[in-house]
N, C-alpha and C positions, 0 to 999 in steps of 0.2 A: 342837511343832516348826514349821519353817517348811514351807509349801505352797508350789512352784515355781512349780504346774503354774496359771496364771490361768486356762486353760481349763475346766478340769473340778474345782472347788475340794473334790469330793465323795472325790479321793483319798486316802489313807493317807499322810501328811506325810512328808517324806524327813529320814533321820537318818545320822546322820555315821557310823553301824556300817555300814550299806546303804550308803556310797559307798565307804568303804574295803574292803568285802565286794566290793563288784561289779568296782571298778576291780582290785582283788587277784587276781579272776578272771579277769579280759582281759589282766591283764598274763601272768599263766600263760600262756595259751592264745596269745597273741603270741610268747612268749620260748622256752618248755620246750620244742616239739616242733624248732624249730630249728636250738636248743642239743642236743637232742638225736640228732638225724642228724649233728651235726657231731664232738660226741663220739662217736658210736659207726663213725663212717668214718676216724676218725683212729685211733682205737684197736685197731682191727680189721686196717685196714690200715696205717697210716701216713705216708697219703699228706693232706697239710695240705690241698694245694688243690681235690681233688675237695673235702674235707669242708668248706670253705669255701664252695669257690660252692655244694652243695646243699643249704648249711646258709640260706645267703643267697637261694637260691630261694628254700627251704619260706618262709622270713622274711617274703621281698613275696609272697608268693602268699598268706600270712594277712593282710597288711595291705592286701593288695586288697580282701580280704572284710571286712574292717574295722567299717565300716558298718554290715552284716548282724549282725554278730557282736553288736556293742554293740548295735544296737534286740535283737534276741534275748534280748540280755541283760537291757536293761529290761524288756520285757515279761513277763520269768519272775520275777515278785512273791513275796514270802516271805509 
């Protein structure tokens, strides 16, 4: 496969299952918890716009971490 990385050519070549793998993962971990507070404040209660904006919190306060999240993510090698 091909090697990205010019720095360190000594790595484990990146393949198209690892980007679909990893990117699959972040896109969870961005979306599900949420979507999840937002479903479960509407449903619970009924009220759309608390579940809205605290669903829209949790949202940017993962995507603050963002960052963090994806190097994390690279660095945990299969």
């Amino acid at each position: 496969m091909i090697n990205l990385d010019k720095r360190n050519p000594n790595n484990p070549p990146v393949t198209f299952s690892k980007i679909i793998w990893k990117s699959s993962i972040l896109a969870m971990i961005f979306a599900l918890p949420a979507l999840g507070i937002f479903l479960g404040i509407y449903y619970s209660t009924g009220n759309l716009l608390v579940g809205a904006v605290l669903g829209f919190g949790v949202h940017f306060v993962t995507l603050v971490f963002s960052g963090r999240i994806s190097k994390w993510l690279v660095k945990f090698q299969e």
